[in-house]
N, C-alpha and C positions, 0 to 999 in steps of 0.2 A: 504494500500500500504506500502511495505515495505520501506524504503530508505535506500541509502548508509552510510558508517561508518562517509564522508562528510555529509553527508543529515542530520543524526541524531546529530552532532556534531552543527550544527548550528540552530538547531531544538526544541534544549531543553531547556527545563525554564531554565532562565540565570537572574539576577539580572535587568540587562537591558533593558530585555526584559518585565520585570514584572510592572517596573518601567513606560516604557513608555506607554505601557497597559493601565496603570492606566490616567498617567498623556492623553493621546489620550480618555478615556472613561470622565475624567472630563472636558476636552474641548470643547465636544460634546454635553455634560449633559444639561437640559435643565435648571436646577436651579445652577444660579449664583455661583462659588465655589472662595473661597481662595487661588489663586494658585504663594506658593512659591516654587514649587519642581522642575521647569523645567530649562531647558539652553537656551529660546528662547531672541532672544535679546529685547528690548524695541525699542517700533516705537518712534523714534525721529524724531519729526515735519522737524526741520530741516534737516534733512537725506534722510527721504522720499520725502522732496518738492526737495531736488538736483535729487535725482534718478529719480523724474517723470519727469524732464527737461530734464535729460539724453537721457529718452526715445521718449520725444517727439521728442529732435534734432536726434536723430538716423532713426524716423520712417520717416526724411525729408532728410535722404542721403544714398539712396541704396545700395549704395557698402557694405556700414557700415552696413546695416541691413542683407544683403548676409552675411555677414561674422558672425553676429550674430546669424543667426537663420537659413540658407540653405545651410551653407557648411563646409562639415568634416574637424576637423583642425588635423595637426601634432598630430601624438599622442604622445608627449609629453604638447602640449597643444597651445595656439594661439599664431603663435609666435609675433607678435605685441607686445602682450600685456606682453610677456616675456622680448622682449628688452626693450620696456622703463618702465618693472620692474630692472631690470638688471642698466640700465642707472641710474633710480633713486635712488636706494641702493648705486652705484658708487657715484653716483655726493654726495649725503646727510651725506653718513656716510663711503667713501673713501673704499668701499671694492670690491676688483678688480674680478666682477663678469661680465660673457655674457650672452646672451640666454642658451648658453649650462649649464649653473649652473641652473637653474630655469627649472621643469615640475609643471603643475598643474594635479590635481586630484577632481573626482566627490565627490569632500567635504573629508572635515579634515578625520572623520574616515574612508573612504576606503584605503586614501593615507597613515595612521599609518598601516593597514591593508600587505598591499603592502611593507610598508619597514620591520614590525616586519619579516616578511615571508621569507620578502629576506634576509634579515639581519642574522637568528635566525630559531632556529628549527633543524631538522634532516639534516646530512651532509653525501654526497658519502662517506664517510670512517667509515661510522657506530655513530659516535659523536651525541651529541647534545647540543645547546647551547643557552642562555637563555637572554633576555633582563635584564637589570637589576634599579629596579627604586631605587634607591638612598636615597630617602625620601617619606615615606609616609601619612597623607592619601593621596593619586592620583586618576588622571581622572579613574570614574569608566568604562568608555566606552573602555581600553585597556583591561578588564580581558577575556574578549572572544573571541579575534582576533587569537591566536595560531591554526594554524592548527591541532597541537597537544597539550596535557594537560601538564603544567608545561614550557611556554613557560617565563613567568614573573616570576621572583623574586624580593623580595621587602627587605627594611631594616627600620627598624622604625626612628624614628626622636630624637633630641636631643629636649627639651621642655623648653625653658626661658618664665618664668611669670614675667607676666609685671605689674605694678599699673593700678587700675583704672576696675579690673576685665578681661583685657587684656593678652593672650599671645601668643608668635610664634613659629614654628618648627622651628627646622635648620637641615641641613644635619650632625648627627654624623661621623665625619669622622673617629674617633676613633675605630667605628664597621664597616666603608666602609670596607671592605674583597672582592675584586676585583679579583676572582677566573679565570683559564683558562676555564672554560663552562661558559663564560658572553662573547657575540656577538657585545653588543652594550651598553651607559647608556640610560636611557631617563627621563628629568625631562619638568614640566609644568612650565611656568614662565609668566605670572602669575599663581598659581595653582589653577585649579576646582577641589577639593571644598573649596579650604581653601582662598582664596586667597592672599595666602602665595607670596610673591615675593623674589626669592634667592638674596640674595645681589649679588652682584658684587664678592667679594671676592669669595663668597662660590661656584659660576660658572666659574670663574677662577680656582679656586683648583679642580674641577671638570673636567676642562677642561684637565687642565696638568694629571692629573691623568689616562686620557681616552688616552689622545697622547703618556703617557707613555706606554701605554700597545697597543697602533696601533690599537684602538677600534675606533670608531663614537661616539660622544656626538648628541645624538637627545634633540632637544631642542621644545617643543612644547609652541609656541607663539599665539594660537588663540585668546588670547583677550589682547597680549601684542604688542613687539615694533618691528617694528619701527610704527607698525599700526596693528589694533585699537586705540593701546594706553592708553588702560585701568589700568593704573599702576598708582598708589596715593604716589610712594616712590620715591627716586633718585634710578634709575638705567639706566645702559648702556646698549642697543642694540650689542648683541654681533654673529659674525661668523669668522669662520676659515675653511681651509679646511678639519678641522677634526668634524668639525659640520654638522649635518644634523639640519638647521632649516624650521620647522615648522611652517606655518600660513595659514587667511582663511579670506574670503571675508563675513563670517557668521557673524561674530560680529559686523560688520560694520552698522550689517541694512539688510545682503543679504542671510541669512540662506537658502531659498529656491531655490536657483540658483544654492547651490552644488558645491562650488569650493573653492577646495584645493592648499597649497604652497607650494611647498618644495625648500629650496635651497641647492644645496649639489655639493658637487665634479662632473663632467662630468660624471664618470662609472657611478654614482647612477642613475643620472639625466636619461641618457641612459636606465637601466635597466627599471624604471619606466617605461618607454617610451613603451618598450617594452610590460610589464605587461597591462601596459595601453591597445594598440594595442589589445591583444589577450580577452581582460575581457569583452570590451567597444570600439573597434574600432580606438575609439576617446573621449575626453573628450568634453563635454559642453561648448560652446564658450560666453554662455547669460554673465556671472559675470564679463569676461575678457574684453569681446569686450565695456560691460557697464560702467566700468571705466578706460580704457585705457587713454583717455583724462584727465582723474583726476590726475591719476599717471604723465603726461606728465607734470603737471602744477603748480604738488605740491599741488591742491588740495587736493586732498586726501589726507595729512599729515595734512594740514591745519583744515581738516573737524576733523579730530583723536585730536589734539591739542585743537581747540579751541569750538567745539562742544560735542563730543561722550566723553571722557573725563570727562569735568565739569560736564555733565548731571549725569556719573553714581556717580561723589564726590558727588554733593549734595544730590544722592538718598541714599549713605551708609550710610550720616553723617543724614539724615533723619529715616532711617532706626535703625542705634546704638540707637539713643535718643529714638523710641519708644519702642524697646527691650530692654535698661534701665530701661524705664519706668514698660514695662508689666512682671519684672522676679522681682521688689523687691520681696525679702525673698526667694528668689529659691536660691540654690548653685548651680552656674555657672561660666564658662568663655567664653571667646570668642577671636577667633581669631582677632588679629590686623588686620581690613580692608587696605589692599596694592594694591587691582588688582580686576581684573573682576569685576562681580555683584552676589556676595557670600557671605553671613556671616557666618562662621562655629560654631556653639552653640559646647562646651563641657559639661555637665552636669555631675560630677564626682558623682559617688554615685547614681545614676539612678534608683532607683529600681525595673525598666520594661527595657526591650532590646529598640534599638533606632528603631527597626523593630515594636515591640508592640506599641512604643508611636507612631511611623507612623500611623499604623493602627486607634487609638484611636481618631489621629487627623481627617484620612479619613472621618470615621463615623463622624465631624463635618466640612465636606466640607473645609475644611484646605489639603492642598497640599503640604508637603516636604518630603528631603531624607532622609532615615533613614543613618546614618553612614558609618555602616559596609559593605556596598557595596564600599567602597570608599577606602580598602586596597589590593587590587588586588597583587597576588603575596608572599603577606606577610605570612609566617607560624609560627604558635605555636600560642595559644590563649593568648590575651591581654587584658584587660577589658573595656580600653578606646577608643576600635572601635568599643562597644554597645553602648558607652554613649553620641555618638555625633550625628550634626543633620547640615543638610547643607539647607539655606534659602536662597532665591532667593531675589532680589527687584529689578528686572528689570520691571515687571508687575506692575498694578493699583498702584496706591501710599494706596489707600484709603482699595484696598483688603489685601495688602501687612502690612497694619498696623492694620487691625480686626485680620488679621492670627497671627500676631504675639501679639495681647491681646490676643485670645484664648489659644494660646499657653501657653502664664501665665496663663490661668486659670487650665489648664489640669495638669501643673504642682505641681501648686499648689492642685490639687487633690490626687496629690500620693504622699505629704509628708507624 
């Protein structure tokens, strides 16, 4: 069967798509694997015991359960659970939002999906115009969304090494070049994969930079603030109305429920809405209608604070020590741990692609990402998006630190 120019566009081996492939065929596999390559959250005891409580008060008040499971909501999303998101943002952190600022979407990638598209791409007057990431490596999951090819542009990062075998990107602003064909900026904060956190400063300068030019700052928050909360630095929870931020009920504990955040100006919120309507009717109401009470009570801050939080600090700082341990005499760095559940390996000098060392690790039941899929956008070739490796430890403590001794030992094989 032949497909359309859409059909084949979405169709073909994509970095993404190879990736998940793999990662879905070793979760299936029948012998035990290593698995540090994916983005699934970690079941936290405590997380899952609130959400099965959730469900059982819910399966004991009908209405609640109607609302959850038998009736189409607004297609901008349930509005309940919009307002007292809306309310809570207001009351917690003073920013003068309503329902109408707030749609959700069936999970974080369709709704990046949705705004690149609206935002960005081919315009009635013959133009075209391009997202623009600011700092990279970034989320590998934005390089495939463009309707059409060259929807992303990227700009490399400015590099401070740190003691301790430590170091962190920053935004060079020095080569930010903010051209009239850029639509939008969009940065991750915390970033996958790096889990890079922008300071405050450097998303303030960002800010102003985007307002200067009448652009949108897309801020993508899926494992940051004001919830999850997955952030190990001081930083501020920032919006304006020149922000589109970004969040997800995934990191929480709820990957499977599919439910996306967006906060943005009324048009935006609208257009969504719209988009929404014609894709999907309506979005999914399980994530909204299953923490709506949370949001009401401050739980759900409380759960991101003093739960979800701690658990992933002490899995990084568990984690550093045993990748300390398993690379002596390898040449390496590593990204300063600030956010999500990511340690980014830089291996300067590498002398296999971070794709070959993927492979090598495959063949020993070891599971991470190779690099180079993680500069989306970025052109001209660099040597330092072969050489890096992004590691998970949200999974097994015990698989998470065999992967990572093998991973010494592989290395140590191709000195």
């Amino acid at each position: 069967m032949e497909f359309s120019s859409f059909g084949k566009r979405f169709t073909r081996p994509s970095g993404t798509r190879e990736l998940m492939d793999d990662l879905g065929a070793a979760m299936s596999a029948d012998e035990p694997v290593m698995m540090l390559g994916g983005g699934n959250p970690a079941h936290i005891p405590a997380v899952l015991q609130r959400l099965a409580g959730r469900l059982r008060e819910l399966a004991g008040r009908p209405r609640e359960l109607r609302r959850m499971l038998a009736d189409y909501a607004a297609p901008e999303g349930e509005l309940r659970f919009r307002e007292s998101l809306a309310a809570m943002l207001q009351r917690e952190l003073g920013w003068p939002l309503g329902p109408e600022h707030i749609a959700l979407t069936s999970g974080s990638q369709s709704g990046f999906f949705l705004l690149f598209n609206l935002l960005a791409g081919r315009f009635d007057d013959g133009g075209f115009r391009r997202i623009l990431l600011p700092l990279t490596p970034e989320y590998v999951g934005y390089t495939d969304l463009g309707l059409e090819d060259g929807l992303l542009t990227a700009r490399r990062p400015a590099i401070e090494t740190l003691p301790d075998r430590l170091f962190k990107y920053h935004v060079d602003f020095d080569a930010l070049d903010i051209g009239p064909d850029i639509a939008a900026l969009c940065v991750s904060r915390p970033c996958n994969p790096t889990g890079n956190v922008l300071t405050d400063a450097e998303l303030g300068q960002l800010a102003r930079a985007a307002a200067a030019r009448n652009l949108p700052l897309i801020i993508d928050g899926a494992y940051g603030l004001p919830f999850p909360g997955i952030v190990f630095t001081d930083a501020t929870p920032y919006w304006d109305e020149n922000v589109i931020l970004c969040m997800s009920l995934s990191k929480i504990g709820l990957p499977a429920v599919r439910t996306g955040i967006v906060i943005a100006r009324p048009e935006i919120v609208a257009a969504l809405g719209a988009m929404n309507a014609v894709l999907s009717l309506a979005v999914g109401s399980v994530g909204a209608v299953l923490l709506r009470d949370l949001v009401d009570s401050g739980e759900l801050l409380q759960l991101s604070r003093d739960v979800i939080r701690p658990f992933y600090a002490r899995r990084a700082e568990q984690a550093v020590a045993w990748l300390r341990d398993a690379l002596q005499g390898v040449d390496y760095y590593l990204h300063r741990p600030e956010g999500a559940f990511f340690l980014w390996l830089w291996l300067p000098g590498l002398p296999v692609s971070s794709a070959e060392l993927y492979q090598r690790l495959k063949q020993r039941r070891v599971f991470v990402l190779p690099g180079e899929h993680f500069f989306p956008g970025l052109a001209g070739e660099w040597p330092h998006r072969h050489e890096c490796l992004r590691l998970s430890y949200a999974q097994d403590p015990e698989a998470v630190r065999e992967g990572i001794r093998t991973l010494g030992e592989e290395l140590r094989r191709l000195r």
